[in-house]
C-alpha positions in Angstrom: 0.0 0.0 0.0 2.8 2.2 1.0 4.3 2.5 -2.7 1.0 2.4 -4.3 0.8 5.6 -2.4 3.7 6.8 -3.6 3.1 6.0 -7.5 0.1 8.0 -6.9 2.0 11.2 -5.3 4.5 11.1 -8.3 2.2 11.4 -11.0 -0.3 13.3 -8.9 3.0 15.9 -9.2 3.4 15.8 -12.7 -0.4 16.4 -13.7 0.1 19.3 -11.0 2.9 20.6 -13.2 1.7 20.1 -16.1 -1.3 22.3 -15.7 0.9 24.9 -13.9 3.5 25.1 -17.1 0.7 25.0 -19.4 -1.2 27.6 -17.7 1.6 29.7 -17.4 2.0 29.7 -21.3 -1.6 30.2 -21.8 -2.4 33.3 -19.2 0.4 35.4 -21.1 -1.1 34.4 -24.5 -2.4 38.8 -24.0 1.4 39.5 -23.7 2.6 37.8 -26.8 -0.5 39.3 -28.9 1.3 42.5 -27.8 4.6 42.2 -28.0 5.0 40.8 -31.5 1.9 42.9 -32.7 -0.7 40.4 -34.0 -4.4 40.4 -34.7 -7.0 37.9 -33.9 -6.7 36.1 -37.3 -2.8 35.9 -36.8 -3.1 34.5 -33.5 -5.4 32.0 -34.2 -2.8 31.1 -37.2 -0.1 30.5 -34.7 -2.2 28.9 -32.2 -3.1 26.6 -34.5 0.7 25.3 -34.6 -0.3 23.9 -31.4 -3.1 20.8 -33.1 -1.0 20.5 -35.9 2.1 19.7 -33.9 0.2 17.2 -31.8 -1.2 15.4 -34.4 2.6 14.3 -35.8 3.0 13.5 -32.5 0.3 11.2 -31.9 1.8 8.3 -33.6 5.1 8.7 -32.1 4.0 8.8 -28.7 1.4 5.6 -29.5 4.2 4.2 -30.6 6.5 4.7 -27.4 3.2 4.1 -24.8 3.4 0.3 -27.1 6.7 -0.9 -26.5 8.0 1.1 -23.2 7.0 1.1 -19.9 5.1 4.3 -19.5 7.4 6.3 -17.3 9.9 6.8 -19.8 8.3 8.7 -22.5 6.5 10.5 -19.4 9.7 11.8 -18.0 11.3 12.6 -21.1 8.0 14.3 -22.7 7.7 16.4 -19.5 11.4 17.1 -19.3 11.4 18.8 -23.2 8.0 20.3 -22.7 9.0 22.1 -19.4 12.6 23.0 -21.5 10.2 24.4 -24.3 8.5 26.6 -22.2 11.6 29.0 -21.5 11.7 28.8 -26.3 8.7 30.4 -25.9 9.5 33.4 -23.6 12.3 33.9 -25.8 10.5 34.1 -29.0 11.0 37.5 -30.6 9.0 37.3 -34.0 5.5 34.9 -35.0 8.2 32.6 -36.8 10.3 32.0 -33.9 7.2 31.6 -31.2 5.5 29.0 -34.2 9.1 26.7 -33.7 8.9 27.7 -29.9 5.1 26.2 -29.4 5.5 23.6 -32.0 8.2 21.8 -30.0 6.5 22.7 -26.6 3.0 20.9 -28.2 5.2 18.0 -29.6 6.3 17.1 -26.3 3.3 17.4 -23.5 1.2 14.9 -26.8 4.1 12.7 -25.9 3.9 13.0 -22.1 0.1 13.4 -22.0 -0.6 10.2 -23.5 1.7 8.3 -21.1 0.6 10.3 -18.0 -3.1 9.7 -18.9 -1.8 5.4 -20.1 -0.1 4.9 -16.5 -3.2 6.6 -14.6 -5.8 4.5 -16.1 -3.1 1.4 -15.0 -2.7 2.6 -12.0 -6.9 3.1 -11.4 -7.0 -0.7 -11.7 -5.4 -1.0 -9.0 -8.5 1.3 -6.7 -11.2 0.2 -5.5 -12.8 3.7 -5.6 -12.6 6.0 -9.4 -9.5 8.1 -8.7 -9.1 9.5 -12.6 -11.0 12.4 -11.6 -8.5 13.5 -8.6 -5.3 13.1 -11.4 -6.9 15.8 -14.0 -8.1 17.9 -10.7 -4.7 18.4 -9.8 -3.9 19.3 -13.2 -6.6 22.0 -13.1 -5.0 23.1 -9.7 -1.6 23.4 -11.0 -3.3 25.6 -13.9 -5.1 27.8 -11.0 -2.2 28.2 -9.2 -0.4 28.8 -12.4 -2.7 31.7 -13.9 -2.6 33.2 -10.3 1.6 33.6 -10.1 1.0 34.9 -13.4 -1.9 37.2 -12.6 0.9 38.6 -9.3 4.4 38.6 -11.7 2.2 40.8 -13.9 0.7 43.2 -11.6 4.6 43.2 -10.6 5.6 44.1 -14.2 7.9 41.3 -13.8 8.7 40.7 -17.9 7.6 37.4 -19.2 11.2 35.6 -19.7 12.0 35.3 -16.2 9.1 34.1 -15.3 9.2 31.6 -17.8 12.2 30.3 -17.3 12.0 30.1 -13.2 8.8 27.7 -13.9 10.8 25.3 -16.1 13.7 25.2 -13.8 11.8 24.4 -10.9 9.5 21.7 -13.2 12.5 20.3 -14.0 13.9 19.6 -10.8 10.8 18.5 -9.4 10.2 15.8 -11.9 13.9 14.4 -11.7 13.4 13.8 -8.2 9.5 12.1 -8.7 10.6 10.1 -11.5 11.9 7.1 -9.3 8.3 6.6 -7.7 6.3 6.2 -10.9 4.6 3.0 -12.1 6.9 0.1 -13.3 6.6 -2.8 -15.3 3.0 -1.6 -17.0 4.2 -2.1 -20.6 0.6 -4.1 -22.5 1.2 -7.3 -23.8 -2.2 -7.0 -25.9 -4.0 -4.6 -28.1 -0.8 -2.4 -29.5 -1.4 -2.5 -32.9 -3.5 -1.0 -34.7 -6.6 -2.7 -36.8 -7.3 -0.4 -39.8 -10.6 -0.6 -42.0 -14.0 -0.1 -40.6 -13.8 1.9 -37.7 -14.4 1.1 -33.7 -17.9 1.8 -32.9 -17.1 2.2 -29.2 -13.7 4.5 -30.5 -15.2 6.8 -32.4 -18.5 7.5 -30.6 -15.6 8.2 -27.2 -13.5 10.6 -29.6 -16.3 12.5 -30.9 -17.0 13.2 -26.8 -13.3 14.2 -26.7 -13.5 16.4 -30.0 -16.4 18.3 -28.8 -15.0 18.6 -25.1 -11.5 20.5 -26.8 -12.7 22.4 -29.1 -15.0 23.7 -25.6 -12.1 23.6 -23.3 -8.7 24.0 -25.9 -10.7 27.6 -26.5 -11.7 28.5 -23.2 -7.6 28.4 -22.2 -6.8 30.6 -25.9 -8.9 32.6 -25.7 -10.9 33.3 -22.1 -8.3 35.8 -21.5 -8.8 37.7 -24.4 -12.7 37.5 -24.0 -12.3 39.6 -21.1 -10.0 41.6 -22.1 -11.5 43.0 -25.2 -15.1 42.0 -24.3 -15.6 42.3 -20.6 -12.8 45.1 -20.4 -11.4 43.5 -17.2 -7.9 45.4 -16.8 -6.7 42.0 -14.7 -7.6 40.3 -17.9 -6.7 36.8 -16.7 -10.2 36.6 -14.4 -11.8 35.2 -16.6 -9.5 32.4 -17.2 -8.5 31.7 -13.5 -12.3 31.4 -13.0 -13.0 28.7 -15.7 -9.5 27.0 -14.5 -10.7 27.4 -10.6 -14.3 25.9 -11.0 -13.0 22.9 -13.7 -10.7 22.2 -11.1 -13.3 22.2 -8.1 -15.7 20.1 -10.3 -12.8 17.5 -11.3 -12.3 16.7 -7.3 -15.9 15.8 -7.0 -16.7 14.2 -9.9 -15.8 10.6 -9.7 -18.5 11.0 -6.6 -20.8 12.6 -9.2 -20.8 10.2 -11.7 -21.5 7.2 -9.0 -24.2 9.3 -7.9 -25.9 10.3 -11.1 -24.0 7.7 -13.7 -22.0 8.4 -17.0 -25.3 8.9 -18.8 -26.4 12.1 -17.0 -23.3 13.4 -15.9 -22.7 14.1 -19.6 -26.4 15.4 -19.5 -25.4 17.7 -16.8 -22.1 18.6 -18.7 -23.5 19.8 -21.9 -26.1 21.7 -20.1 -23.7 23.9 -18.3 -21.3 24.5 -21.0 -24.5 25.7 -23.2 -26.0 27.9 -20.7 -22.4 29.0 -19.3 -21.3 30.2 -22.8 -25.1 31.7 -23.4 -24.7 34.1 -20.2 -21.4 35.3 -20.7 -22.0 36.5 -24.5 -25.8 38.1 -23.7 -24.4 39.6 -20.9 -20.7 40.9 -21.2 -19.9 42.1 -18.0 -17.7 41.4 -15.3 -20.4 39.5 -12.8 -22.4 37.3 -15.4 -18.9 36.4 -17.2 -17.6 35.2 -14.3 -20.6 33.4 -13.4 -20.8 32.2 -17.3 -17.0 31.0 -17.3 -18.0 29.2 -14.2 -20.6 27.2 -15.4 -18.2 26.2 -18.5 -15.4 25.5 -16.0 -18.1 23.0 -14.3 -19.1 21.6 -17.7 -16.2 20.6 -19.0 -14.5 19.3 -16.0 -15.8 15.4 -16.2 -15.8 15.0 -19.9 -12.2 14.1 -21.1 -11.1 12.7 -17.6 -14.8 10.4 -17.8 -13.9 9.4 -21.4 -10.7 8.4 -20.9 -11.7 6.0 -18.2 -14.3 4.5 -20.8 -11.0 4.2 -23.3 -9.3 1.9 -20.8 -12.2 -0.3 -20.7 -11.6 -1.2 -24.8 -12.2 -4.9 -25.7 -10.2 -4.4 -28.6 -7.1 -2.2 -27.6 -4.5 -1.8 -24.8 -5.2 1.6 -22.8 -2.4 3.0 -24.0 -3.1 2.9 -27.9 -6.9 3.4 -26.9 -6.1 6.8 -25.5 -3.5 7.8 -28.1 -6.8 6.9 -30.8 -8.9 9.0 -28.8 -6.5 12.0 -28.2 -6.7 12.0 -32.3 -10.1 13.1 -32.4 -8.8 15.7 -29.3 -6.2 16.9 -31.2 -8.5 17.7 -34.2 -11.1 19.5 -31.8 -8.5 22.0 -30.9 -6.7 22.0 -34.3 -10.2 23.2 -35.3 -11.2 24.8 -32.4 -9.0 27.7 -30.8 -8.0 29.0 -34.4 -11.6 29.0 -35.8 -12.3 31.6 -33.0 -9.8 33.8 -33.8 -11.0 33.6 -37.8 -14.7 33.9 -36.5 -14.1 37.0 -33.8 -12.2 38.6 -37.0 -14.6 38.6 -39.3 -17.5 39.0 -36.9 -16.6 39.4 -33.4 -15.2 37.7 -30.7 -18.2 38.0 -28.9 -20.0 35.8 -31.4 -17.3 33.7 -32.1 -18.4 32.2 -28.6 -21.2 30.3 -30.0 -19.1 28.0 -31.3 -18.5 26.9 -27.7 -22.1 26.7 -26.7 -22.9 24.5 -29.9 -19.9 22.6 -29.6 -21.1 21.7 -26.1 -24.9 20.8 -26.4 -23.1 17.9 -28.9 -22.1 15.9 -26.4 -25.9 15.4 -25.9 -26.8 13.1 -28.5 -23.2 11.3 -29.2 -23.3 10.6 -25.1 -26.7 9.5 -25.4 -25.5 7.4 -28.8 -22.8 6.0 -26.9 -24.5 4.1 -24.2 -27.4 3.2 -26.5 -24.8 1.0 -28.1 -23.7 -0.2 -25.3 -27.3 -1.4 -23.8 -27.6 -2.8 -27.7 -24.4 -4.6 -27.6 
């Protein structure tokens, strides 16, 4: 019991990290758009680096997740991702930052299908769903992550530094957890890939996980910039801390939500919030009902990925880890779609209307959910 304890404090730490280095990218998104001058519809171009980068990885870290034992590729993903993050302070011109984010993306794909492959291993070894708790402390690490940014900025402290003082300290911190992570979990079964007809029970999961990042890859690109040129919050990174705070607070509690209620109508519940979240905060684009709105989105999307996920691990037909890397494909595509589509909508329209991409996005996962477990009763 003692060690299972401990391979769950290790990679406990690096979802905590990970959320903390990605928010910390994310929440000076505003500062970049400044510094090297770019509109809406040159952001969403660079942003969409990001998919596009994580796509090529997919097969290379399915490929790793296959044939090593899952805390390799998670070390040395998180090790080059956490070293990317300093490229990207130091990025002075849109072709330098799309190299920068392009090699940060390529490595958290890598590490965030063996993170999410040894957690689903390691949830076999529960009696009680602990999933939920792993992307919870990944929220967390993004709360806490926004907020050090939200403080270095009221400090004027210039992005560089702050940068590079994350990675250092994700660095360290991961050398040292790396000796308590799960051994000895490399699949025997189910790594290799079947082509033709596709997996009913894949690709009903991935369009749950396309719709949840097109919902949730947006809401980190572009919350901040919502209130900033929306809401006209000075402390423009409200909004985002807010949907970060509440996903978080809902991924704590929602492994004891979905025993309570079930799969079925916690992706019921879901939709409905991202919908009326999203609804409230463009009809009403001030300070109080955005915060409430972003709230409610935060809540939405909180059980959807981590819930799916656990659902992949449960494939007849493939080994967790390729299951996941299949369903990170259709992830990948919702914010290679997603994130850049806003910033081509909010330039053509507004960004203000480019939001209902969100809410529509979100009331989806109604009918594939609902599709989902039909086939499951049926089968």
């Amino acid at each position: 019991m003692k060690l299972l304890n401990q391979q769950r404090i290790s990679l406990s730490l690096f979802f905590f990290l990970s959320g903390f280095n990605f928010a910390s990218w994310a929440s000076r998104i505003p500062t970049i758009k400044a510094a090297l001058n770019l509109n809406e519809a040159e952001l969403g171009t660079i942003l969409l680096t990001m998919p596009v980068s994580s796509l090529i990885g997919l097969p290379l870290s399915g490929w790793l997740v296959a044939r090593l034992e899952t805390r390799i590729p998670l070390t040395i993903g998180f090790l080059l991702n956490s070293i990317c993050l300093t490229f990207i302070g130091l990025a002075d011109s849109a072709y330098t930052l799309i190299v920068a984010l392009f090699l940060f993306s390529l490595s958290m794909r890598i590490f965030n299908i063996s993170v999410n492959t040894q957690a689903i291993t390691l949830q076999k070894q529960y009696i009680r769903k602990i999933n939920g708790s792993f992307h919870g402390l990944w929220s967390t690490g993004g709360i806490l992550g926004v907020g050090f940014t939200t403080l270095l900025i009221s400090l004027d402290v210039a992005m560089v530094p702050h940068l590079v003082s994350v990675a250092a300290v994700s660095v360290l911190a991961a050398l040292v957890a790396y000796r308590y992570l799960l051994r000895n979990d490399l699949s025997t079964t189910g790594n290799k890939l079947a082509f033709g007809k596709p997996d009913p029970y894949i690709l009903y999961l991935g369009l749950l996980v396309f719709f949840a990042a097109v919902c949730e890859g947006g809401m980190f690109d572009w919350s901040g910039i919502y209130f900033q040129q929306v809401v006209r919050e000075e402390v423009f990174t409200a909004g985002y801390l807010t949907f970060m705070s509440f996903m978080a607070l809902s991924r704590f509690v929602s492994d004891r939500i979905i025993d309570k209620l079930g799969m079925p109508n916690t992706y019921l519940l879901s939709a409905l919030f991202i919908f009326v979240g999203i609804l409230l905060s463009i009809l009403f684009p001030s300070f109080w009902p955005a915060m409430i709105g972003f709230s409610l989105v935060g809540f939405g999307c909180a059980a959807v990925i981590p819930m799916t996920y656990s659902l992949a691990g449960a494939s007849k037909k493939y080994s967790p880890g390729i299951a996941i890397s299949l369903i990170a494909t259709f992830g990948i595509v919702g914010m290679l779609i997603g994130p850049p589509m806003i910033g081509y909508l909010a330039h053509a329209f507004n960004l203000k209307v480019s939001f209902v991409a969100f809410a529509l996005a979100g009331i989806m996962l109604i009918p594939i959910s609902r599709g989902f477990f039909r086939m499951q009763r049926i089968g």
